[in-house]
C-alpha positions in Angstrom: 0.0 0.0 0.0 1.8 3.3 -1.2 1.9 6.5 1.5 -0.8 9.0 0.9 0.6 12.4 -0.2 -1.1 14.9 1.7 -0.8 17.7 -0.9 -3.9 17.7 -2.9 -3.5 18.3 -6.5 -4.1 22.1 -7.2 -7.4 22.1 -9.4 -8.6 20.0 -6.2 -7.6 22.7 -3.9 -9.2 25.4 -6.1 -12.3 23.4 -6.5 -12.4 23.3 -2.7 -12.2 26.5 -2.2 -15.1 27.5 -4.9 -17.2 25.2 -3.1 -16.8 27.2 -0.1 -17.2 30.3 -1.2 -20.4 29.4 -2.8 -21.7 27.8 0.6 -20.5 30.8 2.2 -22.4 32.8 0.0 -25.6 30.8 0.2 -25.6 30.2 4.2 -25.4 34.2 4.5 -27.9 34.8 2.2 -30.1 32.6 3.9 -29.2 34.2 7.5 -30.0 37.6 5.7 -33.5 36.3 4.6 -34.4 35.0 7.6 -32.8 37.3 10.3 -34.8 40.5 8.1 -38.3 38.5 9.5 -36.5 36.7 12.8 -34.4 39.7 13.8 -34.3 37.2 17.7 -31.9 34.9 14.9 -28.8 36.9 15.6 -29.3 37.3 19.1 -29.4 33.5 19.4 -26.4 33.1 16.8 -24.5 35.1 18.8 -25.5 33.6 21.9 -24.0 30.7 20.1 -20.6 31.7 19.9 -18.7 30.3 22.8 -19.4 26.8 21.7 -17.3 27.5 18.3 -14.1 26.9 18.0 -11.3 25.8 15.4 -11.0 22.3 14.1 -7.0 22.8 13.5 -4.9 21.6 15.9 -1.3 22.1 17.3 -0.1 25.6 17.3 -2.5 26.9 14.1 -5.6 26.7 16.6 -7.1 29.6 17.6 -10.8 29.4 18.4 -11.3 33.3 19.2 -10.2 34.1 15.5 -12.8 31.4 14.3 -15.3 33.4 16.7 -14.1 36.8 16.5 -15.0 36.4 12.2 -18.6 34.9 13.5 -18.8 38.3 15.2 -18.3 40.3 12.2 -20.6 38.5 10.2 -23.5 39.2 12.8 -22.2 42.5 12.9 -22.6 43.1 9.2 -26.2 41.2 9.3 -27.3 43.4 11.8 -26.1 46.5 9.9 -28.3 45.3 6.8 -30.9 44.5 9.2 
């Protein structure tokens, strides 16, 4: 059984990342649309926040960067709001 590379092939890493940007998209959209009739979403979302954290581990980790962009993007929802 041959070693796995761990680099992925680029056109794999840019598909990935297409992917994700396009879910981002979508999930905020849909946050937008129902936060504008549920404005009590955000204040749960937010509520939310200590449980998040940052898959990576070792010395990458940092779970109040993960949180501290969850915050801005409640911040800018409520600004539409």
């Amino acid at each position: 059984m041959s070693a796995q590379n761990p680099k992925q092939h680029p056109d794999a890493v840019a598909e990935a990342r297409r992917r994700e940007m396009a879910t981002e998209h979508l999930l905020f959209g849909t946050v937008r649309f129902l936060a504008q009739r549920h404005p009590e979403l955000l204040d749960e979302l937010e509520g939310s926040l200590a449980h998040l954290w940052d898959p990576v581990e070792g010395e990458a980790r940092d779970d109040e960067a993960v949180r501290t962009i969850a915050r801005r993007i409640i911040k800018g929802l409520r600004a539409e709001g």
